[in-house]
PyMOL Python script that loads the backbone (N, CA, C, O; Angstrom):
from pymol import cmd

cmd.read_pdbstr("""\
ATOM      1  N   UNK A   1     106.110  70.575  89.136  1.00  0.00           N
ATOM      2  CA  UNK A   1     105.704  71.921  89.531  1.00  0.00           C
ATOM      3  C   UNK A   1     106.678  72.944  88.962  1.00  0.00           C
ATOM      4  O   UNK A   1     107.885  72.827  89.173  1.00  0.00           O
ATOM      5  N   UNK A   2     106.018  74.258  88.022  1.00  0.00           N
ATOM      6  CA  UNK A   2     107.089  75.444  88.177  1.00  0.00           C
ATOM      7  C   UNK A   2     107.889  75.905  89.127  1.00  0.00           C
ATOM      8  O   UNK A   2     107.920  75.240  90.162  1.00  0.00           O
ATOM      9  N   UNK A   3     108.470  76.750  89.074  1.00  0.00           N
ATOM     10  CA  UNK A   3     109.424  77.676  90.480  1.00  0.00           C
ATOM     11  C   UNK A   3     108.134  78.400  90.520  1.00  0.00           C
ATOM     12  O   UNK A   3     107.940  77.856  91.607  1.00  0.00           O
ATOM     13  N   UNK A   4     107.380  78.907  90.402  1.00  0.00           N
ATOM     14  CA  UNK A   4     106.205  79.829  90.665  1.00  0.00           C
ATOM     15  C   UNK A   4     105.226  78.906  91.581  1.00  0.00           C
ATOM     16  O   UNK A   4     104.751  79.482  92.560  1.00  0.00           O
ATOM     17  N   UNK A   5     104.885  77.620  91.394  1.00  0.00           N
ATOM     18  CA  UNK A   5     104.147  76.861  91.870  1.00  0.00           C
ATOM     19  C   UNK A   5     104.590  76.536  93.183  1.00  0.00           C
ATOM     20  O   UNK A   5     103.811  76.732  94.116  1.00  0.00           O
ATOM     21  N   UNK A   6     105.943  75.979  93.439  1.00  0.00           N
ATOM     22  CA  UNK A   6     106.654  75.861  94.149  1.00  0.00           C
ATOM     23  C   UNK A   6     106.465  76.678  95.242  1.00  0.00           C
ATOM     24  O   UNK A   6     105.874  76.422  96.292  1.00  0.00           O
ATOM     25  N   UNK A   7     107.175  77.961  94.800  1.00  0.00           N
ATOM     26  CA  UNK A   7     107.112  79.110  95.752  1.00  0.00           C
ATOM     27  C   UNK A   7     105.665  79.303  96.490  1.00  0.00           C
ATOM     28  O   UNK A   7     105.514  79.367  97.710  1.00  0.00           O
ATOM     29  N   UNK A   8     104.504  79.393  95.382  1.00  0.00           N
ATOM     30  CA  UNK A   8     103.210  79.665  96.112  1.00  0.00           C
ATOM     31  C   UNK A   8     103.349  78.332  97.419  1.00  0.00           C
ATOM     32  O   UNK A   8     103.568  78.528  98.614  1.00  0.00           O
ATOM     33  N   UNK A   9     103.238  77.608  97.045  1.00  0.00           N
ATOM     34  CA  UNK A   9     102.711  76.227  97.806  1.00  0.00           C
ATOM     35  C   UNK A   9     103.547  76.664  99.177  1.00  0.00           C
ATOM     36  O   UNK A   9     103.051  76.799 100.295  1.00  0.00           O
ATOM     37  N   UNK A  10     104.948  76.853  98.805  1.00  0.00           N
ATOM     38  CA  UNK A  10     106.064  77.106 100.400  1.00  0.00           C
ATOM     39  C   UNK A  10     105.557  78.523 101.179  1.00  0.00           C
ATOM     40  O   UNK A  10     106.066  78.913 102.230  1.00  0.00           O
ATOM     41  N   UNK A  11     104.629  79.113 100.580  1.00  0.00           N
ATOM     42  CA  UNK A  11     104.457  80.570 101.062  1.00  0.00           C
ATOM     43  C   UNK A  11     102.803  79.995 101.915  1.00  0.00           C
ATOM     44  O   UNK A  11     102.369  80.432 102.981  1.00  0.00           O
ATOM     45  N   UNK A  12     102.309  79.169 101.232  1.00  0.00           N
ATOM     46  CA  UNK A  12     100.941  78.999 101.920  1.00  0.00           C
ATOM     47  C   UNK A  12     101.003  77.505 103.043  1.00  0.00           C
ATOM     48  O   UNK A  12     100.258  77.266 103.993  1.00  0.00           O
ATOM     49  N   UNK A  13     102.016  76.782 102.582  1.00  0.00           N
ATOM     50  CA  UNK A  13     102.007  75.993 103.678  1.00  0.00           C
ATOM     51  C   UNK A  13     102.703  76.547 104.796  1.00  0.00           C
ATOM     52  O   UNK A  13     102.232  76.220 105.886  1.00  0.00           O
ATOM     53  N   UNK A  14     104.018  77.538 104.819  1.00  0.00           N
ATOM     54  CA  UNK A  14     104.488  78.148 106.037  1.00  0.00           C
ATOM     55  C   UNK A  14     103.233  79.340 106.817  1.00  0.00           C
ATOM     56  O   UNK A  14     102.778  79.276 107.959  1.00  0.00           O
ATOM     57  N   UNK A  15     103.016  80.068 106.050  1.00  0.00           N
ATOM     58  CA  UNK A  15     101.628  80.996 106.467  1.00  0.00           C
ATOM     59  C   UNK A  15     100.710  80.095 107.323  1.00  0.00           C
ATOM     60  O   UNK A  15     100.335  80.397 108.455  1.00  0.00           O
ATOM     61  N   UNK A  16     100.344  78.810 106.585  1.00  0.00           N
ATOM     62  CA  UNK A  16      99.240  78.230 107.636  1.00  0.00           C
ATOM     63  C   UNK A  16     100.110  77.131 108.812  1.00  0.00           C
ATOM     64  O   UNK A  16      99.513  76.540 109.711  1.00  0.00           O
ATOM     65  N   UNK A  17     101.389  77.040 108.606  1.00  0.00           N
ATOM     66  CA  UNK A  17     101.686  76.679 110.013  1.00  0.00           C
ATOM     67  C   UNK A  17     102.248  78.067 110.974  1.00  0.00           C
ATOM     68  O   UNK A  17     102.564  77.919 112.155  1.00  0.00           O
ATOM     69  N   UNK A  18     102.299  79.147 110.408  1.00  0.00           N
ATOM     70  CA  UNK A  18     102.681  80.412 111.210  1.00  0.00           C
ATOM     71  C   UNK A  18     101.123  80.625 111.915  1.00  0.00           C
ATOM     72  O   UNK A  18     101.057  80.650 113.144  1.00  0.00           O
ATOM     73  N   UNK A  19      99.987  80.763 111.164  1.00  0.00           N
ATOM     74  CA  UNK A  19      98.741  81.196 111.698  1.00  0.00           C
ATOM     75  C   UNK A  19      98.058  80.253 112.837  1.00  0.00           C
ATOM     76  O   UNK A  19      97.229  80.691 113.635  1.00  0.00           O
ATOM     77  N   UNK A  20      98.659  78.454 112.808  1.00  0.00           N
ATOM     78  CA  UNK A  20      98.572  77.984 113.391  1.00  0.00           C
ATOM     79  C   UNK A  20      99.127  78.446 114.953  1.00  0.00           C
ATOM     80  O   UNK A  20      98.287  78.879 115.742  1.00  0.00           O
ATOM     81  N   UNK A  21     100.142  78.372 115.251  1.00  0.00           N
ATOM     82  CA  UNK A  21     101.539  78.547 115.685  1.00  0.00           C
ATOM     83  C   UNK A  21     100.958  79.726 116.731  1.00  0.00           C
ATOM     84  O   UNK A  21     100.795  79.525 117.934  1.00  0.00           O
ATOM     85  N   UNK A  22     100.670  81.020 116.031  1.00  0.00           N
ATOM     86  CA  UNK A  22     100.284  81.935 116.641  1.00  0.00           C
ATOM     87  C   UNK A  22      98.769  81.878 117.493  1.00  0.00           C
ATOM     88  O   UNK A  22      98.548  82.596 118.468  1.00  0.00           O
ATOM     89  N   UNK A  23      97.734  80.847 116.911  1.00  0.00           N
ATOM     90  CA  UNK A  23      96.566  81.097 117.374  1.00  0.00           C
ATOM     91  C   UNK A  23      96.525  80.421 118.330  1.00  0.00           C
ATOM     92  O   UNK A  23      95.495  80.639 118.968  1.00  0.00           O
ATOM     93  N   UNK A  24      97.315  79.495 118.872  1.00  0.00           N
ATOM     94  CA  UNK A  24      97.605  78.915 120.414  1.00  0.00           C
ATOM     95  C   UNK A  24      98.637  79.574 120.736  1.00  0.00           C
ATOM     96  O   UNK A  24      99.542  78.818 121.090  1.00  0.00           O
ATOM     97  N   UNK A  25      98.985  80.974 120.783  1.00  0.00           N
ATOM     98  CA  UNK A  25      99.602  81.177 121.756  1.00  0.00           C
ATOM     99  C   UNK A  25      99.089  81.382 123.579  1.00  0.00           C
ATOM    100  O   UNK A  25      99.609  81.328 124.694  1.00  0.00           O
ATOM    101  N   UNK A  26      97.934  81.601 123.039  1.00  0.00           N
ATOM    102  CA  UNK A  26      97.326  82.150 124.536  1.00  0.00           C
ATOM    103  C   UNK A  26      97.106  80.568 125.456  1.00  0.00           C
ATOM    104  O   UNK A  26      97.139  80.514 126.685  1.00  0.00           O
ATOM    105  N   UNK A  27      96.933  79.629 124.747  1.00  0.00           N
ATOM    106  CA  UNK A  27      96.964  78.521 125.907  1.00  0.00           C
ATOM    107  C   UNK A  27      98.406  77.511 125.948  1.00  0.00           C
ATOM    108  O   UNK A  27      98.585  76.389 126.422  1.00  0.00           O
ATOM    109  N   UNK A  28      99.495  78.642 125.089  1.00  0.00           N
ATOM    110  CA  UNK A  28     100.651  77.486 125.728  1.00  0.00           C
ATOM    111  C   UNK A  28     100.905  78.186 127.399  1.00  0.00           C
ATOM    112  O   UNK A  28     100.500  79.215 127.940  1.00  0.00           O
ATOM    113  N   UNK A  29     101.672  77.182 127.789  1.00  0.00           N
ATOM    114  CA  UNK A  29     102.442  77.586 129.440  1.00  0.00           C
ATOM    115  C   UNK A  29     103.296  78.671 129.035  1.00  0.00           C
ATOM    116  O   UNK A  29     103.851  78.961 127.975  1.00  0.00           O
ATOM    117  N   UNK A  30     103.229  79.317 130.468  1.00  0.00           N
ATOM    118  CA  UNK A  30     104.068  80.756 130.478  1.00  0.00           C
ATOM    119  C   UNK A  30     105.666  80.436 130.632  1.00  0.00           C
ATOM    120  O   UNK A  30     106.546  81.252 130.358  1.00  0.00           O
ATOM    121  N   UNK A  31     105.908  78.998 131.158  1.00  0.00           N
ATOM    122  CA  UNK A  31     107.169  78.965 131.057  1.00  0.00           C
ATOM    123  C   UNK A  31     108.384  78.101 129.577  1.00  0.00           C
ATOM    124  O   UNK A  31     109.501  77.646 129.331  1.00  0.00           O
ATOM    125  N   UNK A  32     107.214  78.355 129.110  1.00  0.00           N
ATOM    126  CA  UNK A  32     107.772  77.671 127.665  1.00  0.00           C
ATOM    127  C   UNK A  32     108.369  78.547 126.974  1.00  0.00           C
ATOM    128  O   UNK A  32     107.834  79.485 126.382  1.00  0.00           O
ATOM    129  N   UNK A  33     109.995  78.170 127.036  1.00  0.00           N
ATOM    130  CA  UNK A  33     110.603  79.251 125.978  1.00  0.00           C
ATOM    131  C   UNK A  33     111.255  78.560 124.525  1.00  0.00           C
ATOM    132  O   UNK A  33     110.590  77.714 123.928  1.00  0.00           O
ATOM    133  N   UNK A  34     112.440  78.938 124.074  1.00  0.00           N
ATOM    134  CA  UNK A  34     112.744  78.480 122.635  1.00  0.00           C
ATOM    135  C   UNK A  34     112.365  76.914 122.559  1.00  0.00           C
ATOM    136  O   UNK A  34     111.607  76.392 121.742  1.00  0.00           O
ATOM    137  N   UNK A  35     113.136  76.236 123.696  1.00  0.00           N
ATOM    138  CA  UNK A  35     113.537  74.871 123.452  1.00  0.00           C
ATOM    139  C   UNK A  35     111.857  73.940 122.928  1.00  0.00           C
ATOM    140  O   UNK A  35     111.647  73.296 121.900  1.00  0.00           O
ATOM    141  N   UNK A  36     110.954  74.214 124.056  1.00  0.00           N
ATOM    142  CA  UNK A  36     109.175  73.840 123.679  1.00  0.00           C
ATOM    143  C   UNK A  36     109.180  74.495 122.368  1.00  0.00           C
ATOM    144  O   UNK A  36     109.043  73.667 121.468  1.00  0.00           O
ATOM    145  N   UNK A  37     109.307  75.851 121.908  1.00  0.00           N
ATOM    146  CA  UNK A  37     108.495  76.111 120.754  1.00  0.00           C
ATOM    147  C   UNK A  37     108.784  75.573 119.645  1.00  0.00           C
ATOM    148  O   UNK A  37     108.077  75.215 118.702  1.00  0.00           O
ATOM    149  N   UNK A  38     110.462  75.527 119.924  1.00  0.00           N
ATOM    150  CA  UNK A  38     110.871  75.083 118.318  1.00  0.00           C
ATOM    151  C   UNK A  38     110.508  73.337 118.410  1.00  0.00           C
ATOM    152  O   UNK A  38     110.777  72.918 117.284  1.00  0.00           O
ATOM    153  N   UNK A  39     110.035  72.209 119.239  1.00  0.00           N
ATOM    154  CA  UNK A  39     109.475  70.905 119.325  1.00  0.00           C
ATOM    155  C   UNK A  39     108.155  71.229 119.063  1.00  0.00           C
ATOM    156  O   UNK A  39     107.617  70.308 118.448  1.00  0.00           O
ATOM    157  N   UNK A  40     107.353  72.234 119.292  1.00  0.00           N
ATOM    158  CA  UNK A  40     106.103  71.935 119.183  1.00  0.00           C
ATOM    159  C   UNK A  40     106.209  73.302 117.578  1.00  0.00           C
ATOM    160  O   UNK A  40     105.145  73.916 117.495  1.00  0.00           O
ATOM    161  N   UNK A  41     106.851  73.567 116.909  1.00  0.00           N
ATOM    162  CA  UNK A  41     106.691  74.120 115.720  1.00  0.00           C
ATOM    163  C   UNK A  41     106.917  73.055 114.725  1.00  0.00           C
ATOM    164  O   UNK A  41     106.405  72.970 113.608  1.00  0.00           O
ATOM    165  N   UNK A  42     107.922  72.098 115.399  1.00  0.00           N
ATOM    166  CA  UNK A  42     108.588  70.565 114.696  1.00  0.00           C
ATOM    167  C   UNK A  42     106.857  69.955 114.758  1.00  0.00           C
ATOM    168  O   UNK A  42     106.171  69.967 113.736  1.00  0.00           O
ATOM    169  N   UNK A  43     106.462  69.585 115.728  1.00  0.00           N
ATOM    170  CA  UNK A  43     105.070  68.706 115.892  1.00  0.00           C
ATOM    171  C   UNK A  43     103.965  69.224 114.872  1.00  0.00           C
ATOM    172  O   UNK A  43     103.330  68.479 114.127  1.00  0.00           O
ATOM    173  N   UNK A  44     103.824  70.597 114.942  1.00  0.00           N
ATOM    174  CA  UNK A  44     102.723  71.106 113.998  1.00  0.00           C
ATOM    175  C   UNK A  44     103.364  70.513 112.312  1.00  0.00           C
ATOM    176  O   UNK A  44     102.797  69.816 111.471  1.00  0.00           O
ATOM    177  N   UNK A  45     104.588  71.066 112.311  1.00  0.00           N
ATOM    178  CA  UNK A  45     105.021  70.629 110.649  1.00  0.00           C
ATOM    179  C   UNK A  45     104.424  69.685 110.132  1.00  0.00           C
ATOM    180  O   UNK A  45     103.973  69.605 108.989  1.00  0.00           O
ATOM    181  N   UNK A  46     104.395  68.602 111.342  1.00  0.00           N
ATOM    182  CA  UNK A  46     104.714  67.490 110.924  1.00  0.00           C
ATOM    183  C   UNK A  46     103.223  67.128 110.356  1.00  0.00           C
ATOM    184  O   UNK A  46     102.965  66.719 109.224  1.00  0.00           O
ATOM    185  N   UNK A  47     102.545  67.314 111.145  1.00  0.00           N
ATOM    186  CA  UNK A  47     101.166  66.740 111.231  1.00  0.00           C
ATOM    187  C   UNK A  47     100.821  67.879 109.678  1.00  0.00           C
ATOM    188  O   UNK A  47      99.627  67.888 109.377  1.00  0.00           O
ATOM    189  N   UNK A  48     101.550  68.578 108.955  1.00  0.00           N
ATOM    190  CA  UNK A  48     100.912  69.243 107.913  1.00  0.00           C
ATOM    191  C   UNK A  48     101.511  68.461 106.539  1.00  0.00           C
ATOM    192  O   UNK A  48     101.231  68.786 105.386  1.00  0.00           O
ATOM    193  N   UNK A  49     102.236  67.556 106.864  1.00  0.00           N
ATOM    194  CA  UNK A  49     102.244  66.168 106.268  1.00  0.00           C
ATOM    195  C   UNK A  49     101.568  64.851 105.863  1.00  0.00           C
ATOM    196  O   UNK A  49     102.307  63.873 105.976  1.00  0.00           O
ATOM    197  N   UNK A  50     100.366  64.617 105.431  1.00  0.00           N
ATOM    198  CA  UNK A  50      99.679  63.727 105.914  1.00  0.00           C
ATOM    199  C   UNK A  50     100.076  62.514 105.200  1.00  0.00           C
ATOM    200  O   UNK A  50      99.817  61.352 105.511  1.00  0.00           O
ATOM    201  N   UNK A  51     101.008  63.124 103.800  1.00  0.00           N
ATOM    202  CA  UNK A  51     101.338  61.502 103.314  1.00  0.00           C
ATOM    203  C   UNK A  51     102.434  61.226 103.191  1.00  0.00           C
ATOM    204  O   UNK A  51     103.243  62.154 103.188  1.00  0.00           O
ATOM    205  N   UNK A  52     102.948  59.755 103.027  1.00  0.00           N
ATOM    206  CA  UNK A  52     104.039  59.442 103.472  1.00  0.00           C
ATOM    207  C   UNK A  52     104.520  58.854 101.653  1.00  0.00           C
ATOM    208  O   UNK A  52     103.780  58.697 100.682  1.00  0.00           O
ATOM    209  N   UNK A  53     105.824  58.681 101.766  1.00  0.00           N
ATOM    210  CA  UNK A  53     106.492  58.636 100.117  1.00  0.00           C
ATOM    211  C   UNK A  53     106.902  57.301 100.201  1.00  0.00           C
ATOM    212  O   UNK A  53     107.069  56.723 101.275  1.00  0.00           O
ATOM    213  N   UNK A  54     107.066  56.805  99.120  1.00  0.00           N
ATOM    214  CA  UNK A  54     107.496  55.343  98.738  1.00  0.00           C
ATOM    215  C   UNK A  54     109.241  55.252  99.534  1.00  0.00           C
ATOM    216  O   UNK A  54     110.077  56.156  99.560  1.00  0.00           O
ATOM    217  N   UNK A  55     109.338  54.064 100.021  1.00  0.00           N
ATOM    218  CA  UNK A  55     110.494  54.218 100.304  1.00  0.00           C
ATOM    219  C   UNK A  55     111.911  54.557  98.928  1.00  0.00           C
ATOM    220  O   UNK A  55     113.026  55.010  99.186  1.00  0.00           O
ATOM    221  N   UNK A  56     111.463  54.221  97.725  1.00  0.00           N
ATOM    222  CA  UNK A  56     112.353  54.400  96.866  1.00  0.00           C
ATOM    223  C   UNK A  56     112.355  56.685  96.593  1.00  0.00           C
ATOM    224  O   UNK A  56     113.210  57.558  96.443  1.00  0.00           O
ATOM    225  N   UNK A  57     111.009  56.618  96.672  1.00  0.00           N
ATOM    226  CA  UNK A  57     111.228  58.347  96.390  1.00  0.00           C
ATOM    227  C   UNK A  57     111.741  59.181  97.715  1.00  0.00           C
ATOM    228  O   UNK A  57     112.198  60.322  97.670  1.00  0.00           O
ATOM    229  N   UNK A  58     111.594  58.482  98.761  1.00  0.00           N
ATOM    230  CA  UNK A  58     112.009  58.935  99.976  1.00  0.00           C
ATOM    231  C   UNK A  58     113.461  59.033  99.989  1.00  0.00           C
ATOM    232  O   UNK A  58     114.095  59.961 100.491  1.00  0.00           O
ATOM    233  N   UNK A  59     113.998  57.901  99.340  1.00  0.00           N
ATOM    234  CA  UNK A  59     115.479  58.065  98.954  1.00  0.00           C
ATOM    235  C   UNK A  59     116.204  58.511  98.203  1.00  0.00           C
ATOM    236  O   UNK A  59     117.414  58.711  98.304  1.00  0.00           O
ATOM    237  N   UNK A  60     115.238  58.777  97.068  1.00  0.00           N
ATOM    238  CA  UNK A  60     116.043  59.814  96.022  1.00  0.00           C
ATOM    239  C   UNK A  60     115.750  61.471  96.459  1.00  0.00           C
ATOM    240  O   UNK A  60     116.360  62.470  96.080  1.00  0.00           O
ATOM    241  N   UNK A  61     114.660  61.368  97.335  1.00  0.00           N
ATOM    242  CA  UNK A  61     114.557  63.142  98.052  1.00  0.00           C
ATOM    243  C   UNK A  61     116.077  62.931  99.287  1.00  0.00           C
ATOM    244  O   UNK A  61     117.133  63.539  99.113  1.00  0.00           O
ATOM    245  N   UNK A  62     115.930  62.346  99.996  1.00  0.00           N
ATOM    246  CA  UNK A  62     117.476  62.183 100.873  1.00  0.00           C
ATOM    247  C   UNK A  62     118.920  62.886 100.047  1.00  0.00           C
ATOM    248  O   UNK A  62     119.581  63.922 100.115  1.00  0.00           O
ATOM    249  N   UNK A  63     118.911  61.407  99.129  1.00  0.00           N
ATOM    250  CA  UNK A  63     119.860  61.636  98.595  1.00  0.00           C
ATOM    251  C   UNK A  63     120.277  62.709  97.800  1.00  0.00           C
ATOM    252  O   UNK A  63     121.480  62.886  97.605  1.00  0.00           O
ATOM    253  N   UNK A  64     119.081  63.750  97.120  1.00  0.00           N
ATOM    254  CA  UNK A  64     119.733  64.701  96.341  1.00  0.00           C
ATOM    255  C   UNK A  64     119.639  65.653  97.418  1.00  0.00           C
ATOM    256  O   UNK A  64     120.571  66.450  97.310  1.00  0.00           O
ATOM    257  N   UNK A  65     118.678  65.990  98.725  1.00  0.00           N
ATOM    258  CA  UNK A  65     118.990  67.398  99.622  1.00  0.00           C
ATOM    259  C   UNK A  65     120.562  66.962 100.553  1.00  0.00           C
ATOM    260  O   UNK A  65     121.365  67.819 100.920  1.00  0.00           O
ATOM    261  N   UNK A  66     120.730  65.453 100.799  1.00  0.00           N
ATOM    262  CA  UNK A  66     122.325  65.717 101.250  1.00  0.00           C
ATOM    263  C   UNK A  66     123.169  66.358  99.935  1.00  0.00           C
ATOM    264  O   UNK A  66     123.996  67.242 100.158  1.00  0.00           O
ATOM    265  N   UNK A  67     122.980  65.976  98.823  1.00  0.00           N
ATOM    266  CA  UNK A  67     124.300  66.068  97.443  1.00  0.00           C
ATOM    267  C   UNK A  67     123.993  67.804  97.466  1.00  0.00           C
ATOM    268  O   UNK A  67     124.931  68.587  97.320  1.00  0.00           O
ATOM    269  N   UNK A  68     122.799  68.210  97.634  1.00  0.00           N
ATOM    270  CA  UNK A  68     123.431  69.675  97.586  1.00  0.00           C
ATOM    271  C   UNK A  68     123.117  70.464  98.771  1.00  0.00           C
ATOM    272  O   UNK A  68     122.739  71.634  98.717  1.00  0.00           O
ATOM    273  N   UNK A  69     123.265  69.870  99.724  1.00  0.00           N
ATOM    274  CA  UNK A  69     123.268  70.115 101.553  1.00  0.00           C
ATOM    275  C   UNK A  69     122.392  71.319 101.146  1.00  0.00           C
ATOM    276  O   UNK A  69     122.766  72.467 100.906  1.00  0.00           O
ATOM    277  N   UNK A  70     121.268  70.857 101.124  1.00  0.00           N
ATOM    278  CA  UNK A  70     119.739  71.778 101.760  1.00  0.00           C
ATOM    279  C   UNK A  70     119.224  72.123 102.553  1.00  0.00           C
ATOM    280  O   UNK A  70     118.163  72.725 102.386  1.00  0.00           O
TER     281      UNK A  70
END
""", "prot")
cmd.dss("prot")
cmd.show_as("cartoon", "prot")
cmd.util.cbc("prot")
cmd.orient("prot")
């Protein structure tokens, strides 16, 4: 992917977990503050994941976001 490609893709996958995020606000609980949102902002991410990486590419993504602490 370009840096242009890149960028689009990070701008439309955060947008559609923000639009998510926001369109249940009206049926979360009233007493849910940071600690729920930021687990259930973790839960939505996740599920906007649907595939999973070879364990060898899984390790070379590890290993280079620790080498330049991402």
């Amino acid at each position: 992917m370009t840096k242009d490609e890149k960028i689009k893709f990070i701008v439309n996958l955060c947008d559609n977990l923000k639009i998510s995020l926001i369109n249940n606000v009206d049926i979360m609980p009233e007493d849910w503050d940071e600690m729920e949102l930021r687990q259930y902002l973790e839960y939505k991410a996740k599920k906007l994941n649907p595939f999973k990486m070879t364990r060898t590419r899984m390790w070379n993504y590890k290993d280079y976001v620790e080498k330049y602490k991402m």
